[in-house]
One Martini backbone bead per residue (centre of mass of N, CA, C, O) as a GRO file, in nm:
protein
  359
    1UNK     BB    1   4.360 -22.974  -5.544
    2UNK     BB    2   4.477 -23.088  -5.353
    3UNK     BB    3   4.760 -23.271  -5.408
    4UNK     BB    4   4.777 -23.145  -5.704
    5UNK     BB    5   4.971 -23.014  -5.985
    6UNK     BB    6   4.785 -23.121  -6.225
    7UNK     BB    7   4.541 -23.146  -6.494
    8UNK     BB    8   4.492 -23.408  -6.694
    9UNK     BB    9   4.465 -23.467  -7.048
   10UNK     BB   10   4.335 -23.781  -7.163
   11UNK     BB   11   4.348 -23.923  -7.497
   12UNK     BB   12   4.355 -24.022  -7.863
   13UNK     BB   13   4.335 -23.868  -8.068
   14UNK     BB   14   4.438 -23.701  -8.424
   15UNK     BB   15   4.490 -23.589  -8.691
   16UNK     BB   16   4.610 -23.271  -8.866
   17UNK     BB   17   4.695 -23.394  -9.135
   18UNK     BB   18   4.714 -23.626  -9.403
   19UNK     BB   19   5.052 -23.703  -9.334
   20UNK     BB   20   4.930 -23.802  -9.039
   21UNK     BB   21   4.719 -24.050  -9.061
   22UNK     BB   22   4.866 -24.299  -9.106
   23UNK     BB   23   5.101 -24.283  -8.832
   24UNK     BB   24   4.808 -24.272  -8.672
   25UNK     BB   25   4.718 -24.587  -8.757
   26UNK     BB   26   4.961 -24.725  -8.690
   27UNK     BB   27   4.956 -24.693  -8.390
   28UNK     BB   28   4.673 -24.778  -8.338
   29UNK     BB   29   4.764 -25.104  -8.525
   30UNK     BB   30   4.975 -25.197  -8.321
   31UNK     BB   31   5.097 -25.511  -8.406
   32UNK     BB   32   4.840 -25.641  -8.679
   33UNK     BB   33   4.980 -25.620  -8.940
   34UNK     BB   34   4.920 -25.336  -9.156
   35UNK     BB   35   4.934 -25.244  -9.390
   36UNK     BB   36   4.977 -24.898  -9.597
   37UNK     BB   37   4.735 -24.936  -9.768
   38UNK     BB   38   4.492 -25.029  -9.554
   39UNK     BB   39   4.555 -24.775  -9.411
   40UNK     BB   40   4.429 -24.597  -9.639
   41UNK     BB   41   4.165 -24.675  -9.630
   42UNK     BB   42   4.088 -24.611  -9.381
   43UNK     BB   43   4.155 -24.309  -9.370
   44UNK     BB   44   3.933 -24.184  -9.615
   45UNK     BB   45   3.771 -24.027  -9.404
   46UNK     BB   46   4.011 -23.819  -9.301
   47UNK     BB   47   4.007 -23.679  -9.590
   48UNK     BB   48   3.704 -23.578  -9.626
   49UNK     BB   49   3.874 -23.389  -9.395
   50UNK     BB   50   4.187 -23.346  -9.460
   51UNK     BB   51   4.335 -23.490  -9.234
   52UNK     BB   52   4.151 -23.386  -8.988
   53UNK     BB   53   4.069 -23.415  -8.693
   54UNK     BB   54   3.857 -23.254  -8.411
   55UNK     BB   55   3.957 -23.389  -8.132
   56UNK     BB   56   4.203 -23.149  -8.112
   57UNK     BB   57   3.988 -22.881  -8.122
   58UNK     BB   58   3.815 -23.002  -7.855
   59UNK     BB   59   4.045 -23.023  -7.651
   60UNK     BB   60   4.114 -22.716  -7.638
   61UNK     BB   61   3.814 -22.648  -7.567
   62UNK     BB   62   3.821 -22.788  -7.299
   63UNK     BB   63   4.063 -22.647  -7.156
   64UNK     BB   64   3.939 -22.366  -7.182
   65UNK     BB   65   3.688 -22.443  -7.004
   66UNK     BB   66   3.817 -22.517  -6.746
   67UNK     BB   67   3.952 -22.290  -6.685
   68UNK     BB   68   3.769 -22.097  -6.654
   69UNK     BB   69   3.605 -22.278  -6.414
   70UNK     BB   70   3.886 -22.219  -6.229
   71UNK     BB   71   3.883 -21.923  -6.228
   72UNK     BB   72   3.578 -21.925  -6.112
   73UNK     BB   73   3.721 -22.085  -5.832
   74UNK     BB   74   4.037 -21.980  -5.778
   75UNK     BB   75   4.183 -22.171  -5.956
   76UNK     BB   76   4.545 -22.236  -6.063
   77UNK     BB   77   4.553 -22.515  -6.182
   78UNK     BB   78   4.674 -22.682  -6.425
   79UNK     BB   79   4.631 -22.777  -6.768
   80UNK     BB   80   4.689 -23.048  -6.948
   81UNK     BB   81   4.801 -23.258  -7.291
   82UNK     BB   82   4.743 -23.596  -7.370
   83UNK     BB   83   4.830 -23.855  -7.634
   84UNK     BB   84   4.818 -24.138  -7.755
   85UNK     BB   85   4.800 -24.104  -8.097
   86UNK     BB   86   4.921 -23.802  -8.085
   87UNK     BB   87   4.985 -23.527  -8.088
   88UNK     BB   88   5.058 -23.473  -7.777
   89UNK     BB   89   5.246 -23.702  -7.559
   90UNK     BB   90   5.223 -23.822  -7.264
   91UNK     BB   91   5.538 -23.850  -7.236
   92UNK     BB   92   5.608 -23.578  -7.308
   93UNK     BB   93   5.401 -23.409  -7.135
   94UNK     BB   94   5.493 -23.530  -6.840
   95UNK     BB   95   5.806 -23.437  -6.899
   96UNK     BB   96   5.746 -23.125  -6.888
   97UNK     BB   97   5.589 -23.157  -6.581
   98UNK     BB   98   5.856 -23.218  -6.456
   99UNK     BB   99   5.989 -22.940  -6.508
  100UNK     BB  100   5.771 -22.767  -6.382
  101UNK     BB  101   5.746 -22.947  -6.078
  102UNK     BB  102   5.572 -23.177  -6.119
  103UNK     BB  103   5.419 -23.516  -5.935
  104UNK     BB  104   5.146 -23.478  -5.908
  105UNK     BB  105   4.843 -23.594  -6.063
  106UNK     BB  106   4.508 -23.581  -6.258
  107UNK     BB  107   4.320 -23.739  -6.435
  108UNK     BB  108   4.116 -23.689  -6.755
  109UNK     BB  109   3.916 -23.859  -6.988
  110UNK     BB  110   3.770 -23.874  -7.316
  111UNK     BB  111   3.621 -24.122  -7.156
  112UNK     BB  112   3.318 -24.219  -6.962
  113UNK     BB  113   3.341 -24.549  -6.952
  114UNK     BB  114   3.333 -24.911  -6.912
  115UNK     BB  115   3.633 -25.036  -7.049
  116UNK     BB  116   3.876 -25.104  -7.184
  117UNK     BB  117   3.940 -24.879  -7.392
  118UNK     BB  118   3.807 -24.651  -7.231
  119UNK     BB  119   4.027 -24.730  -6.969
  120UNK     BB  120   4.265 -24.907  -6.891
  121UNK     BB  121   4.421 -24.844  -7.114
  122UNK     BB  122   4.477 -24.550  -7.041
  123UNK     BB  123   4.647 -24.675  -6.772
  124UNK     BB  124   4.844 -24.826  -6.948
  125UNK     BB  125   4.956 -24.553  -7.041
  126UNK     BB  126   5.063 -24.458  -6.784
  127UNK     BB  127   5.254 -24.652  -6.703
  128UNK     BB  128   5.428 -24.674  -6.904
  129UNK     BB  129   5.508 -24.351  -6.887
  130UNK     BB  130   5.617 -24.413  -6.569
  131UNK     BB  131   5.807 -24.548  -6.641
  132UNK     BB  132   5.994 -24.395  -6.871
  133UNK     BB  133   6.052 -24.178  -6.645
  134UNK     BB  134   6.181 -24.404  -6.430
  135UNK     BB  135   6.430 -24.438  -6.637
  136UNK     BB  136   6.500 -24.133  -6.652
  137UNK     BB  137   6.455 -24.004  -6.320
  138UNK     BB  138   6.138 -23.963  -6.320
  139UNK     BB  139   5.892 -23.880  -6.077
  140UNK     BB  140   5.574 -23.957  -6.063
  141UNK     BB  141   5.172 -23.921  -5.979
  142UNK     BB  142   4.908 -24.081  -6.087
  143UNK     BB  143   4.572 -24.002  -6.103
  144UNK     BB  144   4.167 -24.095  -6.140
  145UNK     BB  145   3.928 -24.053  -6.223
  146UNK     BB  146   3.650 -24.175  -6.291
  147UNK     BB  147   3.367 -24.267  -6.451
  148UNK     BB  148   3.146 -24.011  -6.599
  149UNK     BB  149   2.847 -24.129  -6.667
  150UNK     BB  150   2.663 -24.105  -6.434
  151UNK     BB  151   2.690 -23.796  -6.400
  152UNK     BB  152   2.466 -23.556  -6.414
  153UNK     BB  153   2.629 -23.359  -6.621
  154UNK     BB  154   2.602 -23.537  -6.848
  155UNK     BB  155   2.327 -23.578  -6.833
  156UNK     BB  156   2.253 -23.301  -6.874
  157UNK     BB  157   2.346 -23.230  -7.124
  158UNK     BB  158   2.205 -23.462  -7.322
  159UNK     BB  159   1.968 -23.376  -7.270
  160UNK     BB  160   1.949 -23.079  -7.407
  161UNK     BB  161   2.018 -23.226  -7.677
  162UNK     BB  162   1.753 -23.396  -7.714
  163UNK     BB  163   1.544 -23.207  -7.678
  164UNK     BB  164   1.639 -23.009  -7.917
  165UNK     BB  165   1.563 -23.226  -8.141
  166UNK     BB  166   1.316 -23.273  -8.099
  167UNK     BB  167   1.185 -23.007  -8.131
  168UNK     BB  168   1.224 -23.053  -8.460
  169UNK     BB  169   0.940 -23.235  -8.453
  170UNK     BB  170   0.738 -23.080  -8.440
  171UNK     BB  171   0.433 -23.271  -8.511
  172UNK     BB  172   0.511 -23.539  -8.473
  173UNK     BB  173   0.451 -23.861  -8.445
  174UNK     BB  174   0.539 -24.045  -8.263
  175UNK     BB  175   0.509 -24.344  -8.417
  176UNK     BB  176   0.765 -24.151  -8.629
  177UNK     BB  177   0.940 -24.203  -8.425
  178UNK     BB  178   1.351 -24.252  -8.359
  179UNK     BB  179   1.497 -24.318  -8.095
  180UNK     BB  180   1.864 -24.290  -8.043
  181UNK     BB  181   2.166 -24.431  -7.901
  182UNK     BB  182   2.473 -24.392  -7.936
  183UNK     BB  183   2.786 -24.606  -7.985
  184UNK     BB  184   3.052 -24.761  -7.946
  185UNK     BB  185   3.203 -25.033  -8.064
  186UNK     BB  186   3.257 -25.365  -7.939
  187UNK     BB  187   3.346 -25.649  -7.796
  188UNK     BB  188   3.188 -25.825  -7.682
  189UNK     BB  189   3.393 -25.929  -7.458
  190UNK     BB  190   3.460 -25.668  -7.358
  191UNK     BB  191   3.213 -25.635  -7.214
  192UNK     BB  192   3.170 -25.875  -7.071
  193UNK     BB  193   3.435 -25.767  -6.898
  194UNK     BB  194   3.317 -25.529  -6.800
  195UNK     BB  195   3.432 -25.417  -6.484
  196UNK     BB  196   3.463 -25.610  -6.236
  197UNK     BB  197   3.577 -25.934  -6.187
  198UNK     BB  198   3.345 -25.975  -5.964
  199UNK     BB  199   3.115 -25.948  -6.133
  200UNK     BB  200   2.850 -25.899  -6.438
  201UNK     BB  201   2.949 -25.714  -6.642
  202UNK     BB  202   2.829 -25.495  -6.898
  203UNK     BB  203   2.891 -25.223  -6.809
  204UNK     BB  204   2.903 -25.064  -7.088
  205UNK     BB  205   2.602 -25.133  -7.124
  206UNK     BB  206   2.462 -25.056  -6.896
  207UNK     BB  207   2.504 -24.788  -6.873
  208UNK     BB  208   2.394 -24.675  -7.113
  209UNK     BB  209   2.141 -24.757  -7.102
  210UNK     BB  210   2.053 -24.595  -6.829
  211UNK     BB  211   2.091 -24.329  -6.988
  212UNK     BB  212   1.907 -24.347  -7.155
  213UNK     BB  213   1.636 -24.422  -6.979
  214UNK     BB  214   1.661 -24.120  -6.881
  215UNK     BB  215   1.634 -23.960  -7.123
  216UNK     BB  216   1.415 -24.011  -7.223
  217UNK     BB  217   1.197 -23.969  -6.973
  218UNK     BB  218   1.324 -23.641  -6.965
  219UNK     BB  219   1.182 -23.610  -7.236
  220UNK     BB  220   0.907 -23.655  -7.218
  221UNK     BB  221   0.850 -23.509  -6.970
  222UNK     BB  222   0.915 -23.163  -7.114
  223UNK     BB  223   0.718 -23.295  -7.420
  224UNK     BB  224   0.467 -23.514  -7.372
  225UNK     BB  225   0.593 -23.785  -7.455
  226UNK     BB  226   0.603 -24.164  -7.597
  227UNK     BB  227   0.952 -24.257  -7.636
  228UNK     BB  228   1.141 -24.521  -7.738
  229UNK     BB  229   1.475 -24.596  -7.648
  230UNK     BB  230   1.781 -24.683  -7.825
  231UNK     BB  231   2.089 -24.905  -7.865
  232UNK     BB  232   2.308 -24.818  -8.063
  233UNK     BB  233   2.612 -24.862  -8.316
  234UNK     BB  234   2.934 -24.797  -8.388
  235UNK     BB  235   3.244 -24.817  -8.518
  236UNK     BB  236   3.350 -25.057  -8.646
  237UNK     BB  237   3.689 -25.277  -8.646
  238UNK     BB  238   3.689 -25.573  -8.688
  239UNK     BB  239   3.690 -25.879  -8.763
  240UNK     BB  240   3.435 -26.132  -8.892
  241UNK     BB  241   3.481 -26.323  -8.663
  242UNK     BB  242   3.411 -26.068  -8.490
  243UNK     BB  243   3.226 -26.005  -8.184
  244UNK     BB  244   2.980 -25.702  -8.205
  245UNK     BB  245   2.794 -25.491  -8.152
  246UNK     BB  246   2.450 -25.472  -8.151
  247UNK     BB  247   2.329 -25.253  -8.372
  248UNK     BB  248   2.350 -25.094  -8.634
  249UNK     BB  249   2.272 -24.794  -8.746
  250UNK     BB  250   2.195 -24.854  -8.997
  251UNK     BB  251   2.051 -25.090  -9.023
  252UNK     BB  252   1.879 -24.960  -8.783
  253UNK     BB  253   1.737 -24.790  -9.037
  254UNK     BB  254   1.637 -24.931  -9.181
  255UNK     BB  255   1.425 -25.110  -9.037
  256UNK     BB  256   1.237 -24.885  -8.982
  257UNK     BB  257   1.160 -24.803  -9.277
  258UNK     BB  258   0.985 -25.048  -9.258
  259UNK     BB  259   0.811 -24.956  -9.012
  260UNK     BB  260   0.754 -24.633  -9.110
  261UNK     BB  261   0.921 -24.472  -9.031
  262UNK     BB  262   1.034 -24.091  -9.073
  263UNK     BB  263   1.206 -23.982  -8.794
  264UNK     BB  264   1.510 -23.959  -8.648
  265UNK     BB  265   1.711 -23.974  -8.343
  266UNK     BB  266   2.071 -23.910  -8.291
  267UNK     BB  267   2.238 -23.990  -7.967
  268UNK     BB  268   2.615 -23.954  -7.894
  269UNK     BB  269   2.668 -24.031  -7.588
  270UNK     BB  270   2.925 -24.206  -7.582
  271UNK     BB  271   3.046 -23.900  -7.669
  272UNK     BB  272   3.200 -23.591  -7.626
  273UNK     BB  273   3.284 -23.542  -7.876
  274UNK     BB  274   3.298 -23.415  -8.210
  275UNK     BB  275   3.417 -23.634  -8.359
  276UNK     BB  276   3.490 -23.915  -8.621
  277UNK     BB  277   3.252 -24.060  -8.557
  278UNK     BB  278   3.055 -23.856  -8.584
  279UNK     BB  279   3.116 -23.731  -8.830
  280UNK     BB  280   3.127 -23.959  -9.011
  281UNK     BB  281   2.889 -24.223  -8.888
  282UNK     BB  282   2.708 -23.993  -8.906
  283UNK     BB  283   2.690 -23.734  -9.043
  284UNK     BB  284   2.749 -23.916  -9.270
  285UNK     BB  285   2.668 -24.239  -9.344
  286UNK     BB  286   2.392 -24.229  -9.195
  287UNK     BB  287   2.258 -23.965  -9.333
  288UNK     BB  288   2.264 -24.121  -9.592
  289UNK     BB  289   2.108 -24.347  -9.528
  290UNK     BB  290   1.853 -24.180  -9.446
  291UNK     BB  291   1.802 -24.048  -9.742
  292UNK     BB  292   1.776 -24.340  -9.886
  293UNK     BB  293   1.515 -24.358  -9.707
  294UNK     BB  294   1.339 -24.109  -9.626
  295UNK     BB  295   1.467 -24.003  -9.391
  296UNK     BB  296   1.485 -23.830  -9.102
  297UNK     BB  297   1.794 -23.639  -8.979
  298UNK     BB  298   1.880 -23.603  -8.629
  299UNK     BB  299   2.181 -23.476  -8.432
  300UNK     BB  300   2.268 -23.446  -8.173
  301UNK     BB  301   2.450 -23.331  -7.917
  302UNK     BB  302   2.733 -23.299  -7.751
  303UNK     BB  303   2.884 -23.175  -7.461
  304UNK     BB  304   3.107 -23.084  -7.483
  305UNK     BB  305   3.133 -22.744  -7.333
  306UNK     BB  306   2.906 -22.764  -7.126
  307UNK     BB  307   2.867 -22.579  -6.824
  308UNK     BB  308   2.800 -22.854  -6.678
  309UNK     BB  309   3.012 -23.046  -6.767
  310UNK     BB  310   3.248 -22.924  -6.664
  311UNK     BB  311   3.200 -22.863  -6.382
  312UNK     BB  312   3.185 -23.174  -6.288
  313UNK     BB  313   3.464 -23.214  -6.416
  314UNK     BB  314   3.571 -23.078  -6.175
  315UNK     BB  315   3.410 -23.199  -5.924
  316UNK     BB  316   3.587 -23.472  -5.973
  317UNK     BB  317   3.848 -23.380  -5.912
  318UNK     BB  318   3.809 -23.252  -5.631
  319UNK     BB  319   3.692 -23.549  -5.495
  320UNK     BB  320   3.966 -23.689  -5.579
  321UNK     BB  321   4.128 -23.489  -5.363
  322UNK     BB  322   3.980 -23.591  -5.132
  323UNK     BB  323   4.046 -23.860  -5.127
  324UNK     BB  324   4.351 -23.834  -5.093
  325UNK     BB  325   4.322 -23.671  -4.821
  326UNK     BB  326   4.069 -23.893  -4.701
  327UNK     BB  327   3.801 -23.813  -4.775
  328UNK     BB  328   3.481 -23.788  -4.793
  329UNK     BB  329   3.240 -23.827  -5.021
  330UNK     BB  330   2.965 -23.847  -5.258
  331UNK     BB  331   2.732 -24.078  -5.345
  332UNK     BB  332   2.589 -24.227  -5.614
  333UNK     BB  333   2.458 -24.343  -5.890
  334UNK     BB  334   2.703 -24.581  -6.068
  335UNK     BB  335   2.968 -24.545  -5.908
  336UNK     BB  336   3.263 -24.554  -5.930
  337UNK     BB  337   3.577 -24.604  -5.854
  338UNK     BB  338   3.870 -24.465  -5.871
  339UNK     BB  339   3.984 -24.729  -5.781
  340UNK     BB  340   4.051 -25.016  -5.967
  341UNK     BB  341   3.976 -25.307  -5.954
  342UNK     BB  342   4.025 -25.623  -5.971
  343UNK     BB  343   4.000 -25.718  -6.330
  344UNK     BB  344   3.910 -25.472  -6.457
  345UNK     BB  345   3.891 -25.431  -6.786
  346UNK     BB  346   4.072 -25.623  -6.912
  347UNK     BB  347   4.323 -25.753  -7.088
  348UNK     BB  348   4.286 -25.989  -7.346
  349UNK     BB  349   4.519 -25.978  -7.547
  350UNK     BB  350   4.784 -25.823  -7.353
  351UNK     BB  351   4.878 -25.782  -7.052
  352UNK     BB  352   4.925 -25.529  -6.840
  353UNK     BB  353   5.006 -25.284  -6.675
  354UNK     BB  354   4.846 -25.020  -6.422
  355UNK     BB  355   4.704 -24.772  -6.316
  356UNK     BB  356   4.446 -24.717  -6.097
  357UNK     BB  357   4.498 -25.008  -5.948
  358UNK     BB  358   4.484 -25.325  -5.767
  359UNK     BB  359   4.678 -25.462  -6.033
   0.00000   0.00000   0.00000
């Protein structure tokens, strides 16, 4: 992994108590001026789960799973762990990193895809951090990998879960089944600037895409199916005047049981892991949606620590030291650039600083 002193898992974070929901929630919509009663009842899906999300705990499980994979390829760099809205809290976890000797880092985050949110973001919580200790006195460098949406590992974790969930339907005529592919919705606009600022947009639709296109083939072509897979949105979370993705799946769960269908299966490529938004607007929502509907609803899993997934995302991080030292790497298809391009999913509503990119 040279030229890197540690590889950096940077998170979305959240809540592990009940008493940590709000100042959780303060955090995540800091700037929107949300009194703390409405941010009570937005937390209620996290009281259902006692007041803790899942996401850290998930986290835990893939440092675990890297670290594993790092000691069976005999490569001792450490693996550390930052969070934007819960501790450990990025500025502090690198704070650390620094008492311990280390100067270079590649970060890997826990979302694959390309848009503000979901990289951008990401980058310029980077820079904020590498700010402010660079004010006081301590210097870091760090890089990040590429969105790993396109890349095999993911590719290949979702297909197995996607094909085991559909095995449960053995006996259903294609005809009664409903292929869903889930993710976060976004606003319209963030997709369309989502890509290069120079490209055509949607990159955040279109990866998606690419994969469910991708994921249907590999699954009917295994089991033998001729199931049309479609790309459906969950945990929206905008004013009502603002255009977010669509259609909702539950939306999209009525309209099927009106046309008939009578078994679903919902694949949450979107997500790295079962975290909160799986667990409570599918496992939960979504879930209730379709049995008050009379439908069959199947839930694959998410790539979680899948031993090709996490592999894979090793694969990134040396492909990542190759590039810092020079080297040329193998190219894929729908590969993105480790260091993003000019005007790369901007920042529509106050542009800051990022890292990892040419702007």
């Amino acid at each position: 992994m040279h030229p890197y002193d540690a590889i950096l898992l940077l998170s979305f974070g959240g809540p592990e108590a009940p008493e940590e929901v709000v100042p959780f929630l303060r955090r995540v919509t800091a700037g929107r001026g949300i009194p703390d009663d409405r941010l009570e009842q937005v937390g209620q899906h996290y009281f259902l789960f006692g007041g803790r999300s899942p996401i850290n705990d998930q986290n835990r499980a893939l440092i675990g799973a890297l670290r594993a994979e790092l000691d069976a390829r005999g490569d001792d760099t450490p693996v550390i762990w930052g969070n934007r809205n819960s501790a450990p809290f990025l500025t502090d976890a690198l704070r650390e990193a620094h008492a311990m000797g280390m100067r270079r880092l590649v970060a890997v985050t826990t979302s694959a895809y390309s848009s503000y949110s979901s990289c951008r973001q990401y980058r310029e919580d980077l820079a904020a951090a590498v700010e402010e200790l660079t004010a006081e006195g301590l210097k870091l460098s760090i890089d990040k990998i590429a969105p790993y949406a396109p890349r095999a590992g993911f590719r290949r974790a979702n297909e197995v879960q996607v094909v085991e969930a559909l095995r449960t339907l053995e006996g259903t005529p294609d005809e009664d089944i409903a292929l869903l592919f889930v993710t976060h919705s976004i606003p319209e606009g963030m997709d369309a600037t989502s890509g290069p600022g120079d490209g055509e947009g949607h990159l955040y639709q279109r990866q998606h895409l690419a994969l469910a296109s991708a994921l249907t083939d590999a699954a009917n072509a295994e089991l033998g199916r001729d199931l049309v897979g479609e790309l459906v949105f969950c945990s929206r979370s905008g004013p009502p005047n603002q255009r977010w993705l669509e259609p909702d799946v539950n939306d999209r769960l009525r309209e099927l049981a009106a046309a008939g269908r009578t078994a679903v299966v919902a694949a949450p490529i979107g997500f790295v892991s079962d975290h909160m938004e799986v667990a409570y607007d599918l496992d939960t929502e979504a879930a209730a949606t379709a049995r008050d509907l009379g439908l069959r609803f199947v839930r694959a899993a998410t790539p979680g620590t899948d031993p090709v997934f996490v592999a894979d995302l090793v694969d990134a991080v040396a492909e990542r030291a190759a590039e810092a030292r020079g080297e040329a790497v193998a190219d894929l298809e729908g590969r993105m650039p480790s260091v993003c391009a000019a005007g790369c999913c901007p920042n529509l509503r106050s542009p800051r600083p990022a890292l990892c990119g040419q702007d």
